[in-house]
N, C-alpha and C positions, 0 to 999 in steps of 0.2 A: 863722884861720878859713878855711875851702875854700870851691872856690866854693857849694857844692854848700848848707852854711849858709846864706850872703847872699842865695840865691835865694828872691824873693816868691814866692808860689802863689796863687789860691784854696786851701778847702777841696779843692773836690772835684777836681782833679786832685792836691791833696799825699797826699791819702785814696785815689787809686786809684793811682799810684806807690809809694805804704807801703805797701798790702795786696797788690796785686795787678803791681807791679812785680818785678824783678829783686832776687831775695832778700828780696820782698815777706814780711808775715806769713803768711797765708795758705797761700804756696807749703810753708811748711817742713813738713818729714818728719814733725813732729810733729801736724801739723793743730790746729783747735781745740779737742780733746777735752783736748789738753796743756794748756792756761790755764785751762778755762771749763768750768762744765757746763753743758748746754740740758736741758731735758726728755727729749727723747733717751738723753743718757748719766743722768740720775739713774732714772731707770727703764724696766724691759719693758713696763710699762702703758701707757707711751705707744703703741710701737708697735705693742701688740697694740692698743689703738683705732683707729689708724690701720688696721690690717687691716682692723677691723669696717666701718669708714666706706669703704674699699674695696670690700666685701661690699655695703655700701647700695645704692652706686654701683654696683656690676654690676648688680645686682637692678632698679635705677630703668634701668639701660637694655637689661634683659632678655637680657643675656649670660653666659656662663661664662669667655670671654675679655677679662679686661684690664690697659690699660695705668696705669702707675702712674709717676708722673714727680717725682723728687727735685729739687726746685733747690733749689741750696745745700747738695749731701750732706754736706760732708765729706767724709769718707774710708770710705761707703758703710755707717753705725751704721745708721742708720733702715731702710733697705733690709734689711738682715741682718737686723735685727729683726720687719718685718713678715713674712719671711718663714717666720720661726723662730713665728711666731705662726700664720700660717700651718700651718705641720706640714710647709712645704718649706723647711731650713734649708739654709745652704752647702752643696753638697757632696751631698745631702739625693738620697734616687731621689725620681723622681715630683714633688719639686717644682718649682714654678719661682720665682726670685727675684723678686723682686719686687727735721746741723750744727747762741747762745745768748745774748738774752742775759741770762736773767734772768743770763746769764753767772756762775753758781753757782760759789763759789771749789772748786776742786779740779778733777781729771779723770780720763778712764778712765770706760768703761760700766760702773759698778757693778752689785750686782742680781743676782738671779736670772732667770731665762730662763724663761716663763710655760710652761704643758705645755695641749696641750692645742689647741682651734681658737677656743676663747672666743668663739662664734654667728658665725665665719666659716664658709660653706657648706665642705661636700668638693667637690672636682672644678674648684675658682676655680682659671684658670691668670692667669698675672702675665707681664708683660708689663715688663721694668724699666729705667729710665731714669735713671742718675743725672746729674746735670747742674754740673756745678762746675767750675773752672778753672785748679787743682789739678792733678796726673799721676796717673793711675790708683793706688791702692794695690796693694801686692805683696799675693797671698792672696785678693785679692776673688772671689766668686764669678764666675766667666767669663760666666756667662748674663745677668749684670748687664753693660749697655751704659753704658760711660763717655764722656759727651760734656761740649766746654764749651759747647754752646747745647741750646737747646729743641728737642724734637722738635716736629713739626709734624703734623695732625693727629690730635692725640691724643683715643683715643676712652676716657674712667675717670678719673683723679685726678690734677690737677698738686698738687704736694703741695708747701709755699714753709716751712719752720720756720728761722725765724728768719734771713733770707734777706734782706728788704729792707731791715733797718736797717743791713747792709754795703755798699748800694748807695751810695756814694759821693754826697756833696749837698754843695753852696757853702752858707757860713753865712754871714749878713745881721744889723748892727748900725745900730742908729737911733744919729744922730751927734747933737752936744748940740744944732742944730737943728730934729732931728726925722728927716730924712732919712736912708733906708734905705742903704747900705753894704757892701759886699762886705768882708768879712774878709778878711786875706790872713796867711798864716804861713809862719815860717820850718820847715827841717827840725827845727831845734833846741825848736820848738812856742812861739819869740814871734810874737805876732802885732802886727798892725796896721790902722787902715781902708784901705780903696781906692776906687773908684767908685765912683758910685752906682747902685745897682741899678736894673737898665732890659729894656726888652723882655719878653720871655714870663715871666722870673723875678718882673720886678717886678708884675705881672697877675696870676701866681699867688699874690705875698705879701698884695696888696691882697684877693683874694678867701678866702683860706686861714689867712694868720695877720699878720697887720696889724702895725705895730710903730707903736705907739702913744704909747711915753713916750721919752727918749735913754737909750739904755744896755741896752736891750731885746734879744734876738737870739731868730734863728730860723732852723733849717734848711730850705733853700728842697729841699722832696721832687717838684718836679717830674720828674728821671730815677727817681725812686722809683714815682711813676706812670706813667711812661711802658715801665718794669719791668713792673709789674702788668701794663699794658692790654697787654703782646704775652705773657703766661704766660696768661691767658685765650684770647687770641687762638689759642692752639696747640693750644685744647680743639677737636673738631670735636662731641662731645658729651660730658658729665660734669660734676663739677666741679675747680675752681681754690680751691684752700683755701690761706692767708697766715696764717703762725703768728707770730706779734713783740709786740714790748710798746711801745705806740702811743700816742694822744692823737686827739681831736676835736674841733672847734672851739668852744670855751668853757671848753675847759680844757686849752688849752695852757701847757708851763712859760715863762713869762716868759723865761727866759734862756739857752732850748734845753736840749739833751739831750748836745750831744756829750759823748764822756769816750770813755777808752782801761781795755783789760784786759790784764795778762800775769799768768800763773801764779797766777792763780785769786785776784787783787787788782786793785780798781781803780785806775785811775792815771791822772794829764794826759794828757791825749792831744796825743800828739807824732806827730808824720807820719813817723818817721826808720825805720819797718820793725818796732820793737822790740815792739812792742802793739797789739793787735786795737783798732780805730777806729769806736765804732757812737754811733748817735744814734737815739731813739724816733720812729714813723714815725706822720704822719698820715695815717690808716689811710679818714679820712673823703674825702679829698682822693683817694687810692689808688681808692676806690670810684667815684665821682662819674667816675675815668680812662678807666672801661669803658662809660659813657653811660648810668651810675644817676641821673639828677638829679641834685639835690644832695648827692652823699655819700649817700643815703638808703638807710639800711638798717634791717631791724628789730633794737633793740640791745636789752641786759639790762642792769642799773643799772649793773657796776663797768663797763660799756664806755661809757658817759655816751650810753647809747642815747637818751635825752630829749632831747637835741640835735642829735641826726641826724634829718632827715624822713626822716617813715615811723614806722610805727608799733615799741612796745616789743615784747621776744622774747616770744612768748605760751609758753616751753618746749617746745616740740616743733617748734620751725622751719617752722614752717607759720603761713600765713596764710588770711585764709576762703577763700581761693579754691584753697589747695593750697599748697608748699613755695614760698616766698621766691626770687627769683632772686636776689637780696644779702642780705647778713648779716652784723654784726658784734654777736656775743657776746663775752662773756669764757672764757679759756681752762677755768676750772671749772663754766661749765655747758657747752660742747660736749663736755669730757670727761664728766662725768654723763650727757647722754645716751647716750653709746657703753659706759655702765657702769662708767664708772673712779669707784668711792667710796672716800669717808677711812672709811665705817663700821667699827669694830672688830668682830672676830665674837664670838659668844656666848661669855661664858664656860664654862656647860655644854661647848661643845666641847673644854677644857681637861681635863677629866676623861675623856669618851668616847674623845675621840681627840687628843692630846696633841701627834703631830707632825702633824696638821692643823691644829691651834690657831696652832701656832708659824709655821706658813706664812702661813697668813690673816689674821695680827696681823702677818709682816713686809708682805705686802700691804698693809693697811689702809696702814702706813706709808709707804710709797711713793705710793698713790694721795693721801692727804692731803700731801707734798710740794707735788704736781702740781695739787692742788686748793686750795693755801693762798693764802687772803688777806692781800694787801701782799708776795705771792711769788710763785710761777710760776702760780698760778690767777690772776692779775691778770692774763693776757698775753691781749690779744685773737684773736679769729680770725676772718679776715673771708673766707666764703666769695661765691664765684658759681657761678652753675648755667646750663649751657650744654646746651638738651633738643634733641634729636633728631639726626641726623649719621647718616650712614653709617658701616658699619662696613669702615674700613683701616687698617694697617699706618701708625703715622705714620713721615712723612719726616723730614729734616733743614731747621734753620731758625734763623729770628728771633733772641730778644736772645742 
């Protein structure tokens, strides 16, 4: 054995030397579209919503210029897409341009390419930020700005899909005691206990996810909010929207979430490089990071909104006094408002006009993917809304 086996770790430094180290996952030429699909790659619908919500977002803060910020691109799918939704594709005159884990075995952006602006105004310029840690890809549109941190005053859309459950977290095991526990692994992915959990972590387990019985674990998401609270922080107006598949306090998994993906299977998650490394992010905790109260957001039932203070989503993201400054839905009602339905279309269309039919039934398909329950409509999205700011050019910054 090397040394490189017999070395202890926590989690979260073996999880961010696997992903994000030398010859990490992450880095490779393949990106994630190679192992995993997100939302993203199984359909255009996504990021033609993403355009419309874009469109929102300009409109709430009475512009024709904005910025649109990817963290966690990938290798710039989502970006190209909104753009292409847009009607300003790669390459494209007059346009400008603007990463899973339901982790969907296969990859490759499958799909058709949406036609059309689908209630995205004319005249929207984009402003585009991808943000990842990765090397620029070969091909990308040039007008897309490749950074690994956040810009900083951003005035439109930090836009997070599927982002924080990569963020690297220490995991914590109650011993036959009772006492909470730092997990420690090897590269080979055995693990063992180590100290006991103390300081800021163990404050955060006590108020966020308590380990209750021996044998219980939990991923400690505090760099997971501390994530959050500086991608909000880089709005000077607009929103921050978090796309992942999460948990809230009353229904958290007993025995955490971690686990590993390659090549479109799930697998042990092993820290040695080989496999993408994610765990379900408490998304309430995430909230509460930005100085919401408690986690308080208005939620819709698959988001176990009834446990969150604050009142449930009334569907339209408004509350009596006007739109919600927090929010955590589930992934198939934020798409329904921006118009992504499973509806099939009429059959009469089938006889009128036949390769219309055939379009709007593969549609239908794709948008009910993205809207399935116990599958990628299960994924929460937890937005914040950041009103008023001046209108500048954001800088360079933060995480």
């Amino acid at each position: 054995m090397t040394d490189e086996t017999c070395q202890w770790q926590g989690w979260r430094q073996a999880t961010e030397r696997a992903l994000y180290g030398p010859g990490g996952f992450y880095l490779r030429p393949e990106g994630p579209a190679g192992h995993f699909r997100t939302s993203v790659h199984a359909s255009p619908l996504f990021a033609a919503a993403v355009a419309r919500l874009l469109a929102e977002v300009a409109e709430e803060l009475g512009t024709s210029e904005i910025d649109l910020v990817d963290v966690g691109a990938g290798r710039g799918e989502l970006l190209t897409g909104v753009l292409t939704a847009i009607g300003g594709g790669a390459g494209a005159p007059g346009g400008h341009p603007g990463g899973g884990t339901g982790r969907h075995p296969g990859g490759g952006a499958g799909g058709r390419t949406v036609g059309g602006t689908g209630g995205v105004p004319d005249g929207l310029t984009v402003r585009a930020y991808a943000v990842e840690r990765a090397a620029r890809p070969a091909g990308l549109d040039p007008r897309i700005e490749w950074t690994d941190r956040l810009p900083r005053g951003v005035r439109g859309l930090v836009f997070a899909n599927e982002w924080l459950d990569n963020v690297p977290v220490d995991v914590a095991e109650a011993d036959a005691g009772g006492t909470a526990r730092y997990v420690e692994v090897r590269a080979d992915g055995t693990e063992r206990l180590g100290e006991a959990v103390s300081g800021a972590d163990a404050e955060w387990l006590a108020r966020w996810w308590p380990l209750r019985e021996p044998g219980a674990r939990a991923e400690i998401g505090r760099p997971r909010d501390e994530a959050w609270a500086s991608a909000v922080a880089s709005l000077s107006a607009g929103r921050a929207v978090a796309v992942d598949y999460g948990h809230v306090r009353g229904a958290r998994p007993p025995f955490g979430s971690l686990t590993g993906f390659r090549a479109g299977r799930e697998v042990p998650p092993v820290p040695d490089g080989s496999c993408d490394l994610t765990a379900h992010v408490a998304l309430d905790a995430c909230a509460a990071a930005t100085g919401d109260a408690d986690g308080g957001a208005g939620g819709a039932g698959g988001a176990g909104g009834a446990d969150l203070t604050g009142t449930n989503g009334s569907g339209n993201g408004n509350g009596e006094d006007g739109p919600r400054r927090v929010e955590l839905v589930t992934q198939r009602e934020a798409l329904g408002r921006l118009g992504v339905s499973g509806g099939r279309p009429p059959l009469s269309l089938a006889s009128t006009d036949p390769v219309a039919y055939v379009r709007a039934l593969s549609s239908a398909g794709e948008a009910a993917e993205l809207t399935a329950r116990g599958g990628l409509g299960d994924f929460l999205w937890l937005t914040r809304r950041v009103p008023g700011g001046a209108t500048r050019p954001p800088g360079q910054g933060g995480y």
